[in-house]
C-alpha positions as a printed Julia matrix, in Angstrom:
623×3 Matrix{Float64}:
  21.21  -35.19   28.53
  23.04  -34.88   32.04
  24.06  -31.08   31.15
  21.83  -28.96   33.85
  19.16  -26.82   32.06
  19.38  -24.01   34.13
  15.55  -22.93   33.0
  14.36  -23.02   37.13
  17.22  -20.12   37.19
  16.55  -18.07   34.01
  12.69  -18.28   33.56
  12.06  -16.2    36.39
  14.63  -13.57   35.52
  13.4   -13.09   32.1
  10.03  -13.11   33.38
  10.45  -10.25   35.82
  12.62   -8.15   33.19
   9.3    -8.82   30.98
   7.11   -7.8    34.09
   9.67   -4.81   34.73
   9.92   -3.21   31.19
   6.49   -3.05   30.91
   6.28   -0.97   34.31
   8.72    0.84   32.96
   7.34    1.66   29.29
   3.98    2.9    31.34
   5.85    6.17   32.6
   7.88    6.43   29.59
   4.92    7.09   27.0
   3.86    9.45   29.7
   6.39   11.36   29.66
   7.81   10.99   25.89
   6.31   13.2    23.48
   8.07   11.04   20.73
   4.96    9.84   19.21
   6.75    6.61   17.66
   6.82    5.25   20.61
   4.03    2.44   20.18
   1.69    1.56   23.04
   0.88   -1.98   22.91
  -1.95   -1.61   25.32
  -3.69    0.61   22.21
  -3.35   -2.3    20.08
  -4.92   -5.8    20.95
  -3.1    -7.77   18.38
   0.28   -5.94   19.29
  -0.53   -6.57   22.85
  -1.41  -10.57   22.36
   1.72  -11.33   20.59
   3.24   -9.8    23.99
   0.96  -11.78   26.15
   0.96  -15.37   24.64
   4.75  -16.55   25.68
   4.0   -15.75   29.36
   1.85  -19.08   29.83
   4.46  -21.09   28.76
   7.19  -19.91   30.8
   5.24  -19.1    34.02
   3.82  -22.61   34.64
   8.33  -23.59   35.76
   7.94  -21.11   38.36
   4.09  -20.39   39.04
   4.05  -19.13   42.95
   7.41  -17.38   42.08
   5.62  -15.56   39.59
   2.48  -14.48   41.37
   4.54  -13.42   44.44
   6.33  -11.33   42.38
   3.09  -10.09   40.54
   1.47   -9.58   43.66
   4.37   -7.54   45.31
   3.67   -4.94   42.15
   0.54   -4.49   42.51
  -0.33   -3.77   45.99
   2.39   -0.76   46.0
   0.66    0.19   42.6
  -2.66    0.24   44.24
  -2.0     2.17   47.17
  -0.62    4.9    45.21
  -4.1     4.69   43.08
  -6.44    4.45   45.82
  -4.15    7.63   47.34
  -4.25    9.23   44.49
  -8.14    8.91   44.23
  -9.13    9.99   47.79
  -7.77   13.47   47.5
 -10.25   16.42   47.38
 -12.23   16.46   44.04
 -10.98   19.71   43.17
  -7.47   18.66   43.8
  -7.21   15.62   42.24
  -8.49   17.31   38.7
  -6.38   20.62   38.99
  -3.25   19.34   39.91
  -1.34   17.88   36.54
   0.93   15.76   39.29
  -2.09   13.68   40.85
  -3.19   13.11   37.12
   0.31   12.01   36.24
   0.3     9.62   39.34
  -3.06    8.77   38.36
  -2.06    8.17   34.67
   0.46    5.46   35.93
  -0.94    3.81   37.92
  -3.61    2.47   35.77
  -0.96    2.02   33.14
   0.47   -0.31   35.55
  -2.45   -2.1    36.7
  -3.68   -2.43   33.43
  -0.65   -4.19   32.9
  -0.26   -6.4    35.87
  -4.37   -7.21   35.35
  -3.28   -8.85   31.77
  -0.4   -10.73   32.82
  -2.15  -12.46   35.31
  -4.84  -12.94   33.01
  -2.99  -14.28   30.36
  -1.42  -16.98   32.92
  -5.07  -17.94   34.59
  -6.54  -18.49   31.22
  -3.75  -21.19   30.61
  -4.96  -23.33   32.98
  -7.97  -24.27   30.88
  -6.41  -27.71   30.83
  -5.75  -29.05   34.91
  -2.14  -30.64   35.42
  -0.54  -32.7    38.14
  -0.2   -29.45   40.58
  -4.21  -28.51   39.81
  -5.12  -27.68   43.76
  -1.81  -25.97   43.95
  -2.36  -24.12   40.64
  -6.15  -22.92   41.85
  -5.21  -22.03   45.16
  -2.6   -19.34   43.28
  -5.46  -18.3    40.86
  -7.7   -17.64   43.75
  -5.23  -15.44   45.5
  -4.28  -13.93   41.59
  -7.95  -13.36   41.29
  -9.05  -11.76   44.5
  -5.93   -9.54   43.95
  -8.13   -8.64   40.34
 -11.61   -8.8    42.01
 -10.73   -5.89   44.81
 -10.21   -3.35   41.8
 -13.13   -3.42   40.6
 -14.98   -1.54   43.04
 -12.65    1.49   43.53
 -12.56    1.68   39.7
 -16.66    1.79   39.51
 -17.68    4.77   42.25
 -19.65    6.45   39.91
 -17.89    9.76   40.93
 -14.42    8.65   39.6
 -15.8     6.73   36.72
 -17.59    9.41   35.23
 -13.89   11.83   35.89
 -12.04    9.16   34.4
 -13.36    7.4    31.71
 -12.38    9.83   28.97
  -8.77    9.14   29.61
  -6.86    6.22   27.36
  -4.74    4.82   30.7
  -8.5     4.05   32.42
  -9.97    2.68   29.44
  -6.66    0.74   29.53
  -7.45   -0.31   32.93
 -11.23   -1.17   32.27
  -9.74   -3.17   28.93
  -7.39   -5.45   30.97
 -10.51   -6.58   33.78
 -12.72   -7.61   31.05
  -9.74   -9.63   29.46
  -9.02  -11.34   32.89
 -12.46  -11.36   33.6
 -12.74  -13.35   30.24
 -10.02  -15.75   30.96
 -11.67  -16.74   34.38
 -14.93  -17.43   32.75
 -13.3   -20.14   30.18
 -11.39  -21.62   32.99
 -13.74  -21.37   36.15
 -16.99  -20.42   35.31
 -19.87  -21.74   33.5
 -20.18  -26.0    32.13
 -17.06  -27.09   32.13
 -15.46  -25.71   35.26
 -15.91  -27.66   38.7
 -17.67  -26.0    41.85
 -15.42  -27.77   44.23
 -12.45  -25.66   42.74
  -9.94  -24.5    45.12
 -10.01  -21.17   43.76
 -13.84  -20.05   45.39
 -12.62  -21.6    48.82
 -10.02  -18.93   48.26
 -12.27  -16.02   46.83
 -14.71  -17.3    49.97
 -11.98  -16.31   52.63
 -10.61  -13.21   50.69
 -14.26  -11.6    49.22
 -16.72  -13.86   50.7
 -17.34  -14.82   47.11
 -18.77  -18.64   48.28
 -19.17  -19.88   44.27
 -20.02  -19.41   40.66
 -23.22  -17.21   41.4
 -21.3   -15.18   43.85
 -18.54  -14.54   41.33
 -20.78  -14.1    38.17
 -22.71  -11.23   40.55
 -19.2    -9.2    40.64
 -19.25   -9.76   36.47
 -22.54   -8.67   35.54
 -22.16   -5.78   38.17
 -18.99   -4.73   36.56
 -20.72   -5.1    32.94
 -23.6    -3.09   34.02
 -21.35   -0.16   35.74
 -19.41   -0.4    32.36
 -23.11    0.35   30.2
 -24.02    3.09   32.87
 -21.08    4.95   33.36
 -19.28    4.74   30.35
 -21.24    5.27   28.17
 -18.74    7.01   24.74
 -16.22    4.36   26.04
 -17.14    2.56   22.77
 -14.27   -0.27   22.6
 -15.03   -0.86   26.56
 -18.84   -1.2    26.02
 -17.99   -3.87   23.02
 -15.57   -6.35   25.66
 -18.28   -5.67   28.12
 -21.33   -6.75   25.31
 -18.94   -9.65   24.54
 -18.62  -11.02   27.56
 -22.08  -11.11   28.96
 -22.95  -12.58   25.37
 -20.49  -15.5    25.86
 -21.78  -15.74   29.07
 -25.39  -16.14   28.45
 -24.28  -17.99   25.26
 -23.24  -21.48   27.7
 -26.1   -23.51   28.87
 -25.21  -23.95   32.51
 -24.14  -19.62   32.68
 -27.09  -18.8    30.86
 -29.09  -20.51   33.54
 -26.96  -19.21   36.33
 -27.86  -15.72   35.42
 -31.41  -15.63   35.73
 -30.9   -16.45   39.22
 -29.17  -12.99   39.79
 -31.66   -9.96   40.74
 -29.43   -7.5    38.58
 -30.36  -10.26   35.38
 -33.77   -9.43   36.29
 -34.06   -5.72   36.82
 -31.99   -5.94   33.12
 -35.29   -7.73   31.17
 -37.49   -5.16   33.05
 -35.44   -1.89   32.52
 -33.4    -2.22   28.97
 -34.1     0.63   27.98
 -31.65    3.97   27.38
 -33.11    5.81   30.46
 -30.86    2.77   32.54
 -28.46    2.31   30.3
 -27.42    5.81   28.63
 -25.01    4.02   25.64
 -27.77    3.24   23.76
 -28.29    6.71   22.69
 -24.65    7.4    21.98
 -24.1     7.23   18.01
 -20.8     5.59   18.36
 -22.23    2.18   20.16
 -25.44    1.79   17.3
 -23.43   -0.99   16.33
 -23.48   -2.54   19.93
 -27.51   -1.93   20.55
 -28.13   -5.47   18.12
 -25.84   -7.67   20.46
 -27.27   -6.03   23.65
 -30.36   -7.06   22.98
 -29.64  -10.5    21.39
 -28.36  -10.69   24.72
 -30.91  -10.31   26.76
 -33.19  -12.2    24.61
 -30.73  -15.13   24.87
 -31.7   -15.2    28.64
 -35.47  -14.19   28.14
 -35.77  -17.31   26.05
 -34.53  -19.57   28.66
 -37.81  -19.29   30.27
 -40.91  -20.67   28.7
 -43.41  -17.82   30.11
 -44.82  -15.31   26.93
 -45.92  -12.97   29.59
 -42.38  -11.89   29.99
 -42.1   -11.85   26.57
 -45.06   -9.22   26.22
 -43.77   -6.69   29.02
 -39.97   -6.93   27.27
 -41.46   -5.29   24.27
 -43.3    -2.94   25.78
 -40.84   -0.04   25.32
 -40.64   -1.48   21.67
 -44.47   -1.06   20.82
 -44.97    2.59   22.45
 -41.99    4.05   20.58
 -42.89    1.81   17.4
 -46.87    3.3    17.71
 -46.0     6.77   18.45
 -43.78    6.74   14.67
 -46.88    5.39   13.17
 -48.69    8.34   14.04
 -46.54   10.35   12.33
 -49.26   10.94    9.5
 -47.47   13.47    6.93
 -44.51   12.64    4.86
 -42.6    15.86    6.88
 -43.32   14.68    9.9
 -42.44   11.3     9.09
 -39.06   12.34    7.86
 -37.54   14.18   10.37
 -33.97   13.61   11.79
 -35.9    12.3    14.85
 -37.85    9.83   13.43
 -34.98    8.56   11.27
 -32.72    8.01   14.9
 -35.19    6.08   16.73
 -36.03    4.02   13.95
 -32.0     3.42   13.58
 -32.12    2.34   17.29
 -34.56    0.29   17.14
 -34.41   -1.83   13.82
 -30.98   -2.37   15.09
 -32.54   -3.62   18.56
 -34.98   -5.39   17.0
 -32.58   -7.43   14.79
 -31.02   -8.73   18.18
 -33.86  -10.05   18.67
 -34.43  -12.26   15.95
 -30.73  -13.38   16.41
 -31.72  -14.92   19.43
 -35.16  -16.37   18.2
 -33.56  -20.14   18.04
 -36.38  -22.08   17.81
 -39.9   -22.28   16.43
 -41.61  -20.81   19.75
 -39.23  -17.89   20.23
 -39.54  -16.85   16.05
 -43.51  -17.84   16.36
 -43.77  -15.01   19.83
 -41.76  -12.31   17.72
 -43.9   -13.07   14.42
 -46.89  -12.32   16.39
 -46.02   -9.45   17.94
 -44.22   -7.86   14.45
 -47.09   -8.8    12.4
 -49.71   -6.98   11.14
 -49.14   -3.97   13.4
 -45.91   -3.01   12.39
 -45.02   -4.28    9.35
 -46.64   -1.33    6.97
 -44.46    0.73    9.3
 -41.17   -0.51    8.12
 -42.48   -0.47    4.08
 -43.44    3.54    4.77
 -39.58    3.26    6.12
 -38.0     2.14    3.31
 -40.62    4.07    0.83
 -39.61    7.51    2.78
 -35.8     6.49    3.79
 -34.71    4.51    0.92
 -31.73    6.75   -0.2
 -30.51    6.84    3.66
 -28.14    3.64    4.43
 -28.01    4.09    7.46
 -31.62    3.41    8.16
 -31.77    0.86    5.03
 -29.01   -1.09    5.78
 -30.19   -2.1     9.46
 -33.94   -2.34    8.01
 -32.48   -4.64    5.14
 -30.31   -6.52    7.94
 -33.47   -7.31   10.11
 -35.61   -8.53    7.4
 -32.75  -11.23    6.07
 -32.87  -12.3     9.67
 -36.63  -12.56    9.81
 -36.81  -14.57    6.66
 -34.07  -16.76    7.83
 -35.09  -20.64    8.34
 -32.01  -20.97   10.82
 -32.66  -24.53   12.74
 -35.92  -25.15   11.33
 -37.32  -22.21   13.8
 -39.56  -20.85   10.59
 -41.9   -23.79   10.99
 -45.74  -23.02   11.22
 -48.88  -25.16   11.65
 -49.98  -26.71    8.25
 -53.14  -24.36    8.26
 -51.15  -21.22    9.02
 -50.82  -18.73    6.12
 -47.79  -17.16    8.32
 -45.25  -18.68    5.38
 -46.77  -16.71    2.2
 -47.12  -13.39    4.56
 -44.07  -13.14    5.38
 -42.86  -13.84    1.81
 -45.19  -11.56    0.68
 -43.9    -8.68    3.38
 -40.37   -9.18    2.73
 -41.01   -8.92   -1.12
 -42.69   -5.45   -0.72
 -39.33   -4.65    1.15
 -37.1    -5.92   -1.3
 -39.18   -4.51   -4.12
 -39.78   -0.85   -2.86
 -36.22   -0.66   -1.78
 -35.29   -1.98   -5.19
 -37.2     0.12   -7.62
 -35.97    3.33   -5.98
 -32.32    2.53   -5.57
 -31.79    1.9    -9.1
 -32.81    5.36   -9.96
 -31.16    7.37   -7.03
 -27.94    8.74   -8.26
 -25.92    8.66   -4.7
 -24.22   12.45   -4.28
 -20.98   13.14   -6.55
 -17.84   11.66   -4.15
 -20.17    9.34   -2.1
 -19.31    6.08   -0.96
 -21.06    3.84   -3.83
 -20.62    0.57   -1.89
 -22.45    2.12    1.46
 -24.92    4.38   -0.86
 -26.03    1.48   -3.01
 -24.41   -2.04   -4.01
 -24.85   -2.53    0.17
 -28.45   -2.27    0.46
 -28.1    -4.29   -3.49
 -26.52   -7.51   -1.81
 -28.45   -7.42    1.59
 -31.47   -8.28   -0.8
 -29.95  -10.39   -2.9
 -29.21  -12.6     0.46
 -33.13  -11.62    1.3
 -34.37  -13.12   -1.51
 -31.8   -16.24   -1.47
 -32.47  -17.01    2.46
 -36.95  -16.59    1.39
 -36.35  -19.22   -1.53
 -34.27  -21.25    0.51
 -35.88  -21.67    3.55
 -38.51  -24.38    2.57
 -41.66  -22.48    4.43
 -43.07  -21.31    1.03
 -44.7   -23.33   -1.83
 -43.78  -20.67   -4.37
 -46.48  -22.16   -6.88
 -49.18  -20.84   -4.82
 -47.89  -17.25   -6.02
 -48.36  -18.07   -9.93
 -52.15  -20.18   -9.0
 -53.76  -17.35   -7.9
 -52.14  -14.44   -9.65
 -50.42  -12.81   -6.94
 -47.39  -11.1    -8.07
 -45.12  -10.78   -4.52
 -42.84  -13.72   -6.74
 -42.57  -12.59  -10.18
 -42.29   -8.55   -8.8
 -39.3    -9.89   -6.63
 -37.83  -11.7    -9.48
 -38.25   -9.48  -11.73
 -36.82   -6.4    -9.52
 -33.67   -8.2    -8.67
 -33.06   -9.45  -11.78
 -33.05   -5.41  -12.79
 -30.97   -4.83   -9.82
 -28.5    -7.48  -10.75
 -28.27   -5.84  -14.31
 -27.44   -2.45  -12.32
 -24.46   -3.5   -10.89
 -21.39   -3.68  -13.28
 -19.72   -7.07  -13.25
 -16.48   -5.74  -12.48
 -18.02   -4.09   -9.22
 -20.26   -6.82   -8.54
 -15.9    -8.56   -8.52
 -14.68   -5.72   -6.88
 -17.2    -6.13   -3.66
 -16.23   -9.56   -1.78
 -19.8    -9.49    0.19
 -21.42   -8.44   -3.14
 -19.71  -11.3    -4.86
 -20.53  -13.56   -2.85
 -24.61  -12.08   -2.21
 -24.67  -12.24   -5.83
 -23.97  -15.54   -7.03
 -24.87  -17.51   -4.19
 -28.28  -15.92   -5.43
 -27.55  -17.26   -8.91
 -26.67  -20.45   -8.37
 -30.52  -20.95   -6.22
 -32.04  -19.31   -9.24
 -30.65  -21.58  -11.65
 -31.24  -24.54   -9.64
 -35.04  -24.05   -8.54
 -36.16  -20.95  -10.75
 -34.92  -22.09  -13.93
 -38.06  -21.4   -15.81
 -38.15  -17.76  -14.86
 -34.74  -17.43  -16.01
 -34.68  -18.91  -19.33
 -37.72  -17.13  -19.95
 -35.36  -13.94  -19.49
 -34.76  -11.6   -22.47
 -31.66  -12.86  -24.76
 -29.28  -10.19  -23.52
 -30.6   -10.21  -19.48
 -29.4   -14.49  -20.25
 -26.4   -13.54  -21.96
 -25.18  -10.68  -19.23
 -26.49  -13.5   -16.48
 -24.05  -16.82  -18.06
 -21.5   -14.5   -18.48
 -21.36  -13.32  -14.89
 -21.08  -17.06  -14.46
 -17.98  -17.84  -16.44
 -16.43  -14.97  -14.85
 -17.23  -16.24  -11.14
 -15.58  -19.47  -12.56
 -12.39  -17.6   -12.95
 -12.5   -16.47   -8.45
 -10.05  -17.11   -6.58
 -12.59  -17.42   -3.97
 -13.29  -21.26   -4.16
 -16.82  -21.07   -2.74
 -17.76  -18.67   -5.64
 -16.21  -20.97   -8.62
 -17.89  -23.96   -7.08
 -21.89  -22.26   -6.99
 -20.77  -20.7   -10.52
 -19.72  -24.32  -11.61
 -23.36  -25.64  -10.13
 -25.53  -22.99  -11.42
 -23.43  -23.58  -14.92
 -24.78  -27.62  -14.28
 -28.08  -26.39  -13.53
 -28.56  -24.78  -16.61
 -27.1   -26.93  -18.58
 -28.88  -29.83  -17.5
 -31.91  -27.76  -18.1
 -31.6   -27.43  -21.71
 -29.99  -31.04  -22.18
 -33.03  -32.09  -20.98
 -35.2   -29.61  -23.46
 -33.31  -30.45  -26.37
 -34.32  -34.28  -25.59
 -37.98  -33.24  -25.14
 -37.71  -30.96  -28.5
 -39.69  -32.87  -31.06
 -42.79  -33.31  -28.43
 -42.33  -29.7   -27.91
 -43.25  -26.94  -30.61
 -40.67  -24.4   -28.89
 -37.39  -24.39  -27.23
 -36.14  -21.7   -25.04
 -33.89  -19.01  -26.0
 -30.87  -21.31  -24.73
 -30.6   -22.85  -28.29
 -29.15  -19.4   -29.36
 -26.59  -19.44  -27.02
 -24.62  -22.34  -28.23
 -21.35  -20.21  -28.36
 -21.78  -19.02  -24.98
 -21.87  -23.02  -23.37
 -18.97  -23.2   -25.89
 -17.0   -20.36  -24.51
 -18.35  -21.83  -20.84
 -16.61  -25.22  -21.22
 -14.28  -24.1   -22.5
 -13.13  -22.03  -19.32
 -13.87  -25.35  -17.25
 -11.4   -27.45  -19.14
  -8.83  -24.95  -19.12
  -8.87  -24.58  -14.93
  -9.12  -28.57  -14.81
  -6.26  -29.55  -17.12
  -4.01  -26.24  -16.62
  -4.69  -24.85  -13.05
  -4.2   -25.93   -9.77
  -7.84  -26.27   -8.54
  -8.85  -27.44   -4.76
 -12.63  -27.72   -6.07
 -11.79  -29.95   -9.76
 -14.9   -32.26   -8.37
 -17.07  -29.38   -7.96
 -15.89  -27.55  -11.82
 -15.64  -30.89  -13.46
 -19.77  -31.5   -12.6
 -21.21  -28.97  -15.29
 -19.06  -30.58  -18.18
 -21.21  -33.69  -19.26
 -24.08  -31.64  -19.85
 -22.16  -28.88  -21.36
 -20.6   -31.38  -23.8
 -23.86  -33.26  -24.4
 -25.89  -30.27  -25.37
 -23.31  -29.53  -28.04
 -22.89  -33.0   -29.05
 -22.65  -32.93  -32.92
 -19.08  -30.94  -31.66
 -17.87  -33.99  -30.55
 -19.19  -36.87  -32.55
 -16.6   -35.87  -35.5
């Protein structure tokens, strides 16, 4: 206990060898053409293994640290910002200025991460807390003063091609990241230490000052770089956390950049939009957006958001001929903008939001996206967005699917999403996808997206189904009776092989079993027999979610014919369950072997189906 530690002499040594080698390896994979050398700034999880000891050891020897930080970086800098104010012509020709160039970011990228990494660990104040913001400020305006040279247009659009600036842009969205969970937004504290800093530094006076510099820097990100793919992502993620927080959200939409954003969204601003490696990135820019259109009650704005949305969505539907319908233009913007679209929904939280959206989708556009899938239905990558936006549309997330008692709004979407799932359907079982395509991303995708279309409509409690049978529309039985043929498509050791179809697949069964059990008994003997014994094989998943709806759609079932069998001698039929007495057999018999011999974290859940399954076979056990 009395022996001296020593740590206030170490830490700081091994922190600046830390600080140093990584200085170092920046020039070395510059200069090495030994390609296993590994960059950890190419690999995030390689790079936060790196990062997450520094925390622990900085907070012994915080000032020490950032001095030393600090006396890297301005050197670094200057040789940057040298670099960088050459002649044009220069400063691309000559391979040395690229090489300085090159290493410099490298080693801002760097020292950009590390202090990062450090402010982010103060999410929790301690005893030194003014002491500890007052070094963040300084660590931060250090950051902050980057971020212009880095964004002239001029040397964004030179540089953004190369990995050490994407490095560079990489490392400010992490720190900027780590400042937003510390200082920005409803937990942090506007009397921090750290603005009074960042107000003498950058005249940066509080949070709307400093969340200015981060939507600026997200924005010049979107405009200027553009095929920068994994830098647009961090820069979609953070403005998405950032309008995600209450207090942030509301923050933003007192910025005039926020603004101009909900009036100009649109690829002519914001070029990445049209570039076919961000498509992916297009649904959380606009969920987004809409996050901070919603915060304000007005449906005017609302209206003049979509505008952009209805020209290009009216211009497609006057595309009259099948050829003109289906040309590789058409099929592009209607990519772009079922993926946009589906953004949307995502942020439709509520009943107002979904009921503005609704309204504007519906009737107009609708028959547009049924042509879609009727013209585009052996293309995935305009089915699997389409697919996507309709299992958001009939999602009942937090009760926002809620219409007036007189509104028919329920049964037309039903009936909407059924013509979807039933066009789609009826043409993918007979396409044959080319010989060597990917079957998953040809077919058993677009197969599972509406399976979970069909389980989120009959879940969602907006739709009295019996309506359907009362007055002889079919939109039910043809969406039944479609998916019950796609389900018999799919081979059961695919529908195993698939996790997402797996799971698509008897999530659906177990909500047919429980609240369409009619339909399904009514089934033909061997669609029954192929559907129970998809059931005892889900049993056998390792996936416990699976085995546990298997085990309740076994119960369901069950119960069912129990209940039948009781009924029997007022009844002049029974279903064709009675035939299937060696399949129940064969069923419990699975059960009790996984309860007695295996080690099962669900036994409640498996052990529920075996009273009925015994008591419809009870003459078994009576001897």
């Amino acid at each position: 206990g009395d022996t001296p530690s020593h740590l206030e002499n170490y830490v700081p040594q091994i922190i600046t060898a830390f600080i140093n080698s990584r200085m170092e390896l920046v020039g070395v994979l510059l200069r090495s053409t030994d390609a296993d050398i590994d960059d950890p700034l190419e690999d995030d999880e390689q790079l936060t293994e790196q990062l997450d000891a520094l925390p622990s050891l900085c907070r012994f020897q915080l000032q020490q640290v950032s001095s030393y930080v600090m006396s890297l970086f301005e050197p670094s800098l200057q040789v940057y910002q040298n670099a960088l104010a050459r002649p044009t012509a220069e400063r691309t020709a000559s391979p040395d200025v690229q090489l300085r160039l090159a290493q410099s970011e490298g080693e801002l990228a760097w020292l950009v991460y590390i202090i990062g990494q450090v402010l982010g660990s103060h999410l929790t104040p301690n005893s030194n807390a003014e002491t500890q913001q007052l070094v963040d400020g300084e660590l931060t305006a250090t950051v902050l003063q980057l971020v212009p040279l880095v964004d002239t247009p001029e040397h964004a659009r030179e540089r953004c091609m190369q990995p050490s600036n994407q490095h560079l842009q990489c490392a400010i969205l992490f720190f900027l990241q780590q400042f937003r969970k510390v200082y920005v937004g409803d937990q942090a504290t506007a009397s921090s230490k750290v603005y009074s800093r960042l107000q003498e530094r950058l005249n940066l006076t509080d949070h709307l000052a400093v969340l200015g510099v981060f939507v600026n820097k997200m924005v010049a990100n979107l405009r200027l770089r553009s095929e920068c793919s994994k830098v647009i992502d961090k820069s979609l993620t953070l403005f998405s956390e950032l309008s995600g927080g209450y207090c942030s959200g509301k923050l933003l939409l007192k910025l005039d950049t926020v603004h101009y954003m909900l009036l100009h969204h649109t690829a002519e601003e914001f070029p990445f939009l049209l570039s076919g490696t961000n498509v992916r990135s297009r649904t959380v820019f606009y969920g987004t957006l809409c996050k901070l259109l919603f915060l304000d009650d007005t449906t005017v704005k609302f209206k003049v958001f979509m505008e952009p949305f209805t020209r290009c969505l009216r211009s497609l539907a006057e595309q009259n001929t099948p050829e003109a319908f289906g040309t590789p233009q058409v099929r592009a913007a209607l990519v772009g903008l079922l993926r946009d679209l589906r953004g949307i929904v995502c942020a439709c939280s509520n009943r107002r939001t979904y009921g503005l959206f609704f309204d504007w989708l519906y009737p107009e556009f609708t028959p547009l996206l049924q042509r879609a899938v009727h013209v585009f239905y052996d293309s995935p990558e305009v089915t699997t967005p389409l697919l996507k936006l309709y299992a958001e549309l009939v999602y009942n997330k937090a009760q926002r699917l809620t219409f007036d008692s007189s509104s028919p709004n329920g049964i037309l979407l039903f009936r909407d999403a059924s013509a979807i799932v039933v066009a789609y359907g009826r043409r993918i079982i007979e396409h044959q996808p080319p010989a060597g395509a990917d079957l998953y991303a040809n077919k058993y995708k677009g197969i599972s997206l509406c399976m979970l279309i069909l389980t989120r409509a009959l879940s969602g409690s907006y739709v009295n189904f019996g309506v359907f049978a009362l007055y002889g529309d079919r939109a039910l039985a043809d969406c039944l009776e479609v998916m019950i043929q796609m389900c018999l498509h799919v081979n059961l050791d695919e529908i195993m092989t698939y996790p997402k179809v797996s799971r698509a697949y008897f999530t659906l069964m177990e909500l047919l079993m429980r609240s369409h059990t009619v339909t399904i008994v009514a089934l033909d003997a061997r669609v029954l027999r192929h559907l129970c014994t998809s059931l005892t094989e889900g049993l056998k998943s390792h996936e416990v979610a699976i085995s546990s709806q298997c085990a309740a759609a076994l119960e369901h079932l069950a119960a069912f014919h129990f209940k039948e069998l009781s009924e029997s001698e007022e009844r002049e039929t029974v279903s064709k369950l009675s035939a299937e007495r060696e399949l129940f057999a064969s069923q419990l018999n699975v059960l009790l072997h996984m309860i007695v011999f295996e080690e099962c974290t669900n036994q409640w859940s498996l052990s529920r189906p075996l009273l009925a399954l015994i008591l419809i076979n009870e003459e078994a056990y009576a001897a």
